[in-house]
C-alpha positions as CSV (number, residue, x, y, z in Angstrom):
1,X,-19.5,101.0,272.2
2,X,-19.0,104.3,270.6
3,X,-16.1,106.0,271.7
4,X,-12.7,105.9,273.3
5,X,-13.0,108.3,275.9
6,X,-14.4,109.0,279.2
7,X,-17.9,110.9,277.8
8,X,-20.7,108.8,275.8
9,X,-20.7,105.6,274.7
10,X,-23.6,103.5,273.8
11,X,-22.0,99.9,275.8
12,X,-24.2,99.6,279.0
13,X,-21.4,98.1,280.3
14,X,-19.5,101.4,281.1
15,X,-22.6,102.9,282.1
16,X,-22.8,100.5,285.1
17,X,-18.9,100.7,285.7
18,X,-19.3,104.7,286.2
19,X,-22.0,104.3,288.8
20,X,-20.3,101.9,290.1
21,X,-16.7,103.2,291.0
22,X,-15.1,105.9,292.4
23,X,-12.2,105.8,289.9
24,X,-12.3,107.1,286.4
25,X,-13.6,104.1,283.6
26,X,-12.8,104.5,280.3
27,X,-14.1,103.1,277.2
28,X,-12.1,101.7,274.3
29,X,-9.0,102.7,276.0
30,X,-5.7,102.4,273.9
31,X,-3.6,100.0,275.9
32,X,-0.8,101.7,274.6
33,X,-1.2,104.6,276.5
34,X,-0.8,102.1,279.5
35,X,2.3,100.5,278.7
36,X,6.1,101.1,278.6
37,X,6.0,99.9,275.1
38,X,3.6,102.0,273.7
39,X,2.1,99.6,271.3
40,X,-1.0,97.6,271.9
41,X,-4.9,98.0,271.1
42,X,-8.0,99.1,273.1
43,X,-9.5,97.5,275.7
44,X,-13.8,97.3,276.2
45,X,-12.8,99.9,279.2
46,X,-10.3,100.6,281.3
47,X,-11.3,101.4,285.2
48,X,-8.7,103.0,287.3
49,X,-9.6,101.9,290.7
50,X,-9.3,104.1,293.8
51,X,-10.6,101.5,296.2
52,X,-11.8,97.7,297.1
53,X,-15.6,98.9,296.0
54,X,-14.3,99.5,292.4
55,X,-12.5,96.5,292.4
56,X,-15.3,94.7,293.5
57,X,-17.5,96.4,290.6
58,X,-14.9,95.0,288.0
59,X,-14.8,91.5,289.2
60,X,-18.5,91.6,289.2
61,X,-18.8,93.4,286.1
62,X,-16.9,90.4,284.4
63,X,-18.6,87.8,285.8
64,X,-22.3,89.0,285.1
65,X,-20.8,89.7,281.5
66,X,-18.2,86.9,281.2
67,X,-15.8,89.0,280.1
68,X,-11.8,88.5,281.3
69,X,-10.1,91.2,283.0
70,X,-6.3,92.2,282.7
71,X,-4.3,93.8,285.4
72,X,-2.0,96.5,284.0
73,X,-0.5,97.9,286.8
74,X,2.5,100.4,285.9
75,X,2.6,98.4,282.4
76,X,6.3,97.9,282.1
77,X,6.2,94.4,281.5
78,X,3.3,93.5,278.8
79,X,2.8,93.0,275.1
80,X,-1.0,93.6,274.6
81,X,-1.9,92.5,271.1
82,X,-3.1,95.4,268.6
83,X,-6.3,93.6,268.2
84,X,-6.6,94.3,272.0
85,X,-8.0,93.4,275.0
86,X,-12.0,92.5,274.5
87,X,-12.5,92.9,278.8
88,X,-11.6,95.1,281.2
89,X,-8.5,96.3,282.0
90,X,-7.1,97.5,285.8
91,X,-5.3,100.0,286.9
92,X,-4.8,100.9,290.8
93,X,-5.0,104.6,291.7
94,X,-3.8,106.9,294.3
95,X,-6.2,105.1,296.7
96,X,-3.8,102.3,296.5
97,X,-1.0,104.4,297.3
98,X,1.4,105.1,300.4
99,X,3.2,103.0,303.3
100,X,3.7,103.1,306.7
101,X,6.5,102.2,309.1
102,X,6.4,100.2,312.1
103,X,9.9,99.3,313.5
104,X,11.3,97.2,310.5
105,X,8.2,96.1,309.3
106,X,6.5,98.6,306.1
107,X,3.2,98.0,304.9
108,X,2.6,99.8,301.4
109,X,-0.5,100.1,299.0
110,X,0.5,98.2,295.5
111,X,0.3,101.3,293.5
112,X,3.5,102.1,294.7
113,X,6.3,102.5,291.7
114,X,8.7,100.9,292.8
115,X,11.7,103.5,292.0
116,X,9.9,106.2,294.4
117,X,9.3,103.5,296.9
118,X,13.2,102.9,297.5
119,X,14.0,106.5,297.6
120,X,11.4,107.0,300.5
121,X,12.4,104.0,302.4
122,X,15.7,105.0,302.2
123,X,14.7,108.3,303.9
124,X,13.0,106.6,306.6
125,X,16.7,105.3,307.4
126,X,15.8,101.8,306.0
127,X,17.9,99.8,304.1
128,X,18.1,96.4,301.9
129,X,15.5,98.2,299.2
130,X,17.8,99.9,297.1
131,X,17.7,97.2,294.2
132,X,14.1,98.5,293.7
133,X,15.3,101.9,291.9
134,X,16.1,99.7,289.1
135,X,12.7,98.2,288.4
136,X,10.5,100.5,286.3
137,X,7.1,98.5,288.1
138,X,4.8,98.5,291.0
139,X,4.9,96.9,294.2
140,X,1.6,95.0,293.2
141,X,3.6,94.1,290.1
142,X,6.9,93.8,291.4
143,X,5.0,90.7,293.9
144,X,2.9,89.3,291.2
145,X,6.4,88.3,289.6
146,X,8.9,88.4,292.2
147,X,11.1,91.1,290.7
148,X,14.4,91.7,291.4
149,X,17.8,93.7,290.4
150,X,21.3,93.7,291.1
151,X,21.4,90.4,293.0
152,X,18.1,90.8,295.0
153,X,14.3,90.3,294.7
154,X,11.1,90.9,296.1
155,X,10.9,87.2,298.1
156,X,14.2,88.6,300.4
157,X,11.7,91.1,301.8
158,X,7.9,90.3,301.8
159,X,6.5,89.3,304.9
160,X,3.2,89.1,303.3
161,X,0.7,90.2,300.5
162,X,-3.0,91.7,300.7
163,X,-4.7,90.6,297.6
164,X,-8.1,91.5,296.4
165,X,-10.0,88.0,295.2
166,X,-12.0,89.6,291.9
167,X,-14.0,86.4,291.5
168,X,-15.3,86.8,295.2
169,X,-15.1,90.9,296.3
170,X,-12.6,89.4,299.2
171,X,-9.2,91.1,300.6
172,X,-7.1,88.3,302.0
173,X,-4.0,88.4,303.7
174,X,-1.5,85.5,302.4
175,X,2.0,85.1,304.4
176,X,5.1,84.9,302.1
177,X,5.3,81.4,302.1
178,X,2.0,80.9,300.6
179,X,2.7,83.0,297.3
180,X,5.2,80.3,295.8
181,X,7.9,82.8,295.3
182,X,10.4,81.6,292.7
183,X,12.6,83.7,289.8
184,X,10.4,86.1,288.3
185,X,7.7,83.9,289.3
186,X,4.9,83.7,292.1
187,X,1.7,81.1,292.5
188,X,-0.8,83.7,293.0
189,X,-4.2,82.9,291.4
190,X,-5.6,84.5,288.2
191,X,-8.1,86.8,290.0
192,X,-6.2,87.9,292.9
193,X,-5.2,92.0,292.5
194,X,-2.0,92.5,294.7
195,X,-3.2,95.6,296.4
196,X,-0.8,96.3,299.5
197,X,2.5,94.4,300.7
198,X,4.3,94.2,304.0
199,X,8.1,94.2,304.4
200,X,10.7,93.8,306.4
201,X,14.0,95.6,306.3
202,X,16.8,96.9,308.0
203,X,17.8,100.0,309.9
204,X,20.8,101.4,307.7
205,X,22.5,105.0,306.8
206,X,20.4,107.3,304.7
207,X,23.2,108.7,303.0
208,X,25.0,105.9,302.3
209,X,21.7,104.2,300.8
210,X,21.1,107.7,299.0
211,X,24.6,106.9,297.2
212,X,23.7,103.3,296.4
213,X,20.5,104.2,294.9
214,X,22.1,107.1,292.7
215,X,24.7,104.5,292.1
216,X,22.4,102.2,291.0
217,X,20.4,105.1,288.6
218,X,23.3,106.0,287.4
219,X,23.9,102.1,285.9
220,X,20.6,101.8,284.7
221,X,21.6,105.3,282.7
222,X,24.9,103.4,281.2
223,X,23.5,100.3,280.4
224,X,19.5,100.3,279.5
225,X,17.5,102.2,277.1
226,X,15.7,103.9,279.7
227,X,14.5,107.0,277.8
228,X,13.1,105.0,275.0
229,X,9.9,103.2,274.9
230,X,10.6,99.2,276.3
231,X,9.2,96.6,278.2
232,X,12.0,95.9,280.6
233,X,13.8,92.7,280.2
234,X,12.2,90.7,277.7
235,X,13.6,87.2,278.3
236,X,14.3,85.6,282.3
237,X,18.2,84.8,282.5
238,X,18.4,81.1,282.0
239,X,20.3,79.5,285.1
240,X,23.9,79.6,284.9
241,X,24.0,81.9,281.9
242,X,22.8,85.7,281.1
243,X,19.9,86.1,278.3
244,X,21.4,89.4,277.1
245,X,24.5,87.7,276.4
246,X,23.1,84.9,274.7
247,X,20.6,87.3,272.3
248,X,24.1,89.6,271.7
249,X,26.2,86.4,271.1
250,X,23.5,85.6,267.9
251,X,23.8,88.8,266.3
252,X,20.8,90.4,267.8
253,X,21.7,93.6,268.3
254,X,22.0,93.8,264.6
255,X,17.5,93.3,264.6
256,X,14.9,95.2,263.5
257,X,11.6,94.2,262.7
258,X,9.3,96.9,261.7
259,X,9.2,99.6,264.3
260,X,10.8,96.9,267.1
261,X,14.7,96.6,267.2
262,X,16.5,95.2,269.7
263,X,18.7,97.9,272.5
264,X,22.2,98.6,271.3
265,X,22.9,99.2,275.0
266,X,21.1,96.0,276.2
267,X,20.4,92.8,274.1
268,X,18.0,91.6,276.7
269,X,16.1,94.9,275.5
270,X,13.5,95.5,273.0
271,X,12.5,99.3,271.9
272,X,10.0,100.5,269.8
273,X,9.7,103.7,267.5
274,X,6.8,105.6,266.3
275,X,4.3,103.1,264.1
276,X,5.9,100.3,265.8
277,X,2.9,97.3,266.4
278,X,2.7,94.7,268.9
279,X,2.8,92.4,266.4
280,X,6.0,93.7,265.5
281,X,7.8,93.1,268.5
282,X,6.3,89.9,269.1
283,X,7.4,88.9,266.0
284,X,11.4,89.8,267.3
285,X,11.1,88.2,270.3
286,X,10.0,84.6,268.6
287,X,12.9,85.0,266.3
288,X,16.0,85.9,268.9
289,X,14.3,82.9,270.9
290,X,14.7,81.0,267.2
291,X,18.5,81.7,266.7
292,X,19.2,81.2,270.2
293,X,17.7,77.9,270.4
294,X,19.7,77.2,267.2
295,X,22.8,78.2,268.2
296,X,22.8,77.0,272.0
297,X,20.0,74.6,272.7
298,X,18.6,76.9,275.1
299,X,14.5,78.7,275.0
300,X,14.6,81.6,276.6
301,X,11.5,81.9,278.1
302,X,10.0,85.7,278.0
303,X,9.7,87.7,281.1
304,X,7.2,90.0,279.1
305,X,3.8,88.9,279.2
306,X,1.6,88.7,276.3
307,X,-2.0,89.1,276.1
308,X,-4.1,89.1,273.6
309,X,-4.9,87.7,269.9
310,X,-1.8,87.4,267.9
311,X,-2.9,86.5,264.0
312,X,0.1,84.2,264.0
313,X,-0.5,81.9,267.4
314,X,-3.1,81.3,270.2
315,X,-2.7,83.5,273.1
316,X,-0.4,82.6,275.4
317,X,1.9,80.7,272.5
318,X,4.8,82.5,273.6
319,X,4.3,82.0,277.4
């Protein structure tokens, strides 16, 4: 590989991925241009994927080259190391973009962000979605992990999932009950790409959802670091208690490591500034999750995931 853009490059690999896919593929792509956090390194390539063909080019890609692939979606919830990502990372494209409306059922491709998704539902008179505004994700994403905000989550809606099976070139159709939806968690396998979602909702007031969506924006505004780079909340709340409290409670706020500090208008926050490094704020998550554990017992268990080779830990150390 030669490059780390979209003209020549010596890997075959990308070679076969262009004639391959609709979608734009990328060589050496910085995974920090794909992330929230804006810290990570390259990836072999990057495909943007416009339809089940390119996805079915990836998964075969990998397994002809035994390389592992990442799904990146909207990026607002991983730490890629700054080694990087030595396979393919996925992004879906406009192809995997829109919804329809049947009654109270809606049916939307996974490249939906989730934000925009709520403000057209709402439109369509539908209600119950609102929460959504407040998760900077995907629908694909926002499945994968059964997101949720302001006292609801994805499982209250989803009637059921299309996902694309990379390790077989299948779309499947799996009911909501066979995803194993629990808190910011799902069963779905490994190779399965989330690439459209069916919901159900209720007819309600536009304007009055309207409100409670600006409502809602307008909290986010007060209360996260939205217009600074971060991965969303970094820890899952553990039962009974609030993770933001507990990382404030141990003097958190008061962090810094390297370019990563920790929000001073949410402690379940991490931000980073120019020449921050993944490294960096791996390195503050494992030591809030240090003095917490300390001070209260408790492991906060990340809601970021993290990918890659750290030089301190395996992958997957932090999981």
């Amino acid at each position: 590989m030669s490059d780390t853009t979209t003209g020549h490059t010596d890997d075959p690999l990308i070679a076969e991925l262009r004639a391959a896919c609709e979608g734009e593929v990328t060589a050496g792509m910085p995974i920090a241009e794909l992330t929230t956090l804006k810290v990570g390194g390259p990836a072999r390539a990057h495909v943007e994927a416009m339809r089940d063909e390119d996805l079915a080019a990836v998964g075969r890609a990998c397994r002809e080259h035994g390389l592992p692939w990442l799904v990146v979606g909207r990026g607002s919830n991983l730490l890629v190391a700054d080694a990087g990502w030595q396979g393919l990372a996925i992004s879906l494209g406009r192809g995997f973009r829109g919804y329809e409306v049947d009654g109270d059922l809606v049916t939307a491709g996974a490249a939906e962000p989730l934000p925009s998704l709520a403000v057209k539902l709402a439109n369509e008179g539908l209600s119950g979605f609102a929460w959504a505004a407040a998760v900077p994700g995907s629908l694909g994403g926002g499945v994968r992990m059964n997101a949720g905000a302001h006292g609801s989550e994805m499982a209250d809606h989803l009637v059921s999932a299309e996902l694309f099976r990379l390790s077989s070139g299948v779309r499947e159709t799996w009911p909501v009950d066979h995803l194993g939806l629990r808190y910011r968690h799902s069963d779905l396998p490994s190779d399965a790409v989330v690439v459209a979602a069916t919901l159900r909702l209720a007819p309600g007031d536009t304007d009055a959802v309207r409100d409670e969506i600006s409502e809602i924006k307008q909290w986010r505004r007060d209360h996260q670091p939205i217009n600074e780079p971060n991965c969303g909340s970094v820890f899952t709340n553990p039962e009974g208690d609030s993770a933001g409290r507990l990382v404030e409670a141990v003097g958190g706020k008061e962090l810094t490591v390297g370019g990563a500090r920790v929000s001073d208008l949410h402690a379940n926050f991490i931000i980073t500034t120019p020449g921050a490094t993944a490294a960096d704020v791996r390195a503050l998550i494992r030591t809030l999750r240090q003095r917490v554990a300390d001070e209260f017992g408790i492991d906060l268990r990340p809601e970021v995931q993290m990918v890659g080779d750290f030089d301190d830990a395996p992958p997957g150390a932090e999981g």
